[in-house]
N, C-alpha and C positions, 0 to 999 in steps of 0.2 A: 504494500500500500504506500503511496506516496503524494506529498503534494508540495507544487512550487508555490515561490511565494515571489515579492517582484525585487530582495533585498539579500544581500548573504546574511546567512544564519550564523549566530552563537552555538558551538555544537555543545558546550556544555551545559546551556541552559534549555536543548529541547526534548521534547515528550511527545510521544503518540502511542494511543491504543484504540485495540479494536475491541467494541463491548460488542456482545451477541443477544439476543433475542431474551435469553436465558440466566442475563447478569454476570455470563464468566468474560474470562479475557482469551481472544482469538487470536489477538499478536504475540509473537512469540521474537524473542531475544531485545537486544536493547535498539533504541533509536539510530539513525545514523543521516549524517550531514554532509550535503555536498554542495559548496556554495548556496541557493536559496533554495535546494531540495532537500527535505525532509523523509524519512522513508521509514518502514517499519516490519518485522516480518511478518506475514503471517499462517497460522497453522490451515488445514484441512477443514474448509464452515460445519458446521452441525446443522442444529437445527432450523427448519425455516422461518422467517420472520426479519425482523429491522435490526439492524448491525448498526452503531455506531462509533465513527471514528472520532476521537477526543484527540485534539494538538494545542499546544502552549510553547510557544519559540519566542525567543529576543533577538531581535536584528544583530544585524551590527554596531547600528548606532544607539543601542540600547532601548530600543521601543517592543515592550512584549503584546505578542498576539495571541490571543487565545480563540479557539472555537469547534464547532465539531461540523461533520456532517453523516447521514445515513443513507443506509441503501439497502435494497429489499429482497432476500433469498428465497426465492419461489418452491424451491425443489428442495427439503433437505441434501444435507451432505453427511458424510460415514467419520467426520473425523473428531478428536475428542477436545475439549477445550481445556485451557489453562485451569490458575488458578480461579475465583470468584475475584471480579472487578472491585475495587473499592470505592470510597465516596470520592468527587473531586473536592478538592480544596477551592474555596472563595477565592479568586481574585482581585488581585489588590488594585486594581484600578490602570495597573501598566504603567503605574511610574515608579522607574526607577530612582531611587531616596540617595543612596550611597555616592553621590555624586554631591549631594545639597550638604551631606555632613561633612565630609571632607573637607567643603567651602566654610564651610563654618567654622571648622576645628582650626583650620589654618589662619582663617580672619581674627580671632580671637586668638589666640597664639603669637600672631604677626603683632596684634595690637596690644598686650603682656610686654612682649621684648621690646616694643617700639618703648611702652610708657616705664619698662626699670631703665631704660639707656636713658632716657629724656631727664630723669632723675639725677644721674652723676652726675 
């Protein structure tokens, strides 16, 4: 399963899975990234019904995207699923914070040494 996006990817910030009809997981192994393609394995489908794929990637320039989409298996399949899917985690809204502290620790820091030297 794969999907492009229109930016290169973070490969250690992405995720995909495939949820089955049945609440298990149908992807099998870990994610993998290739410039703005995202990719994921997957097993043997089982039962018939709506599959969804869940994805969460950070660009390059640090903007994360998250969202899913489905798709309909008309005909059972013979193969066994993973583990049981778990819950998603809330997203935080896709801003990245660690950039704003950094700014800050450093402004404040910069403005400590500025105001002991001003002192001598």
């Amino acid at each position: 399963m794969s999907a492009t996006f229109n930016e290169a990817l973070q490969p250690a910030f992405a995720n995909m899975t495939v949820v089955g009809p049945d609440n298990n997981l149908w992807s099998e192994g870990e994610p993998k990234v290739a410039g703005a393609v995202l990719s994921v394995g997957v097993r043997p489908l089982g039962p018939a019904g709506t599959y969804t794929v869940n994805y969460r990637v950070t660009s390059a320039d640090g903007h994360v995207v998250s969202g899913s989409w489905s798709f309909e298996l008309t005909v059972a399949g013979t193969g066994t699923p993973g583990s049981a899917a778990s819950a998603q985690a809330p997203s935080d809204g896709g801003i990245v914070v660690w950039p704003f502290v950094l700014v800050a620790v450093v402004l404040i820091g910069g403005g400590a040494w500025w105001a002991v030297r001003r002192r001598r």
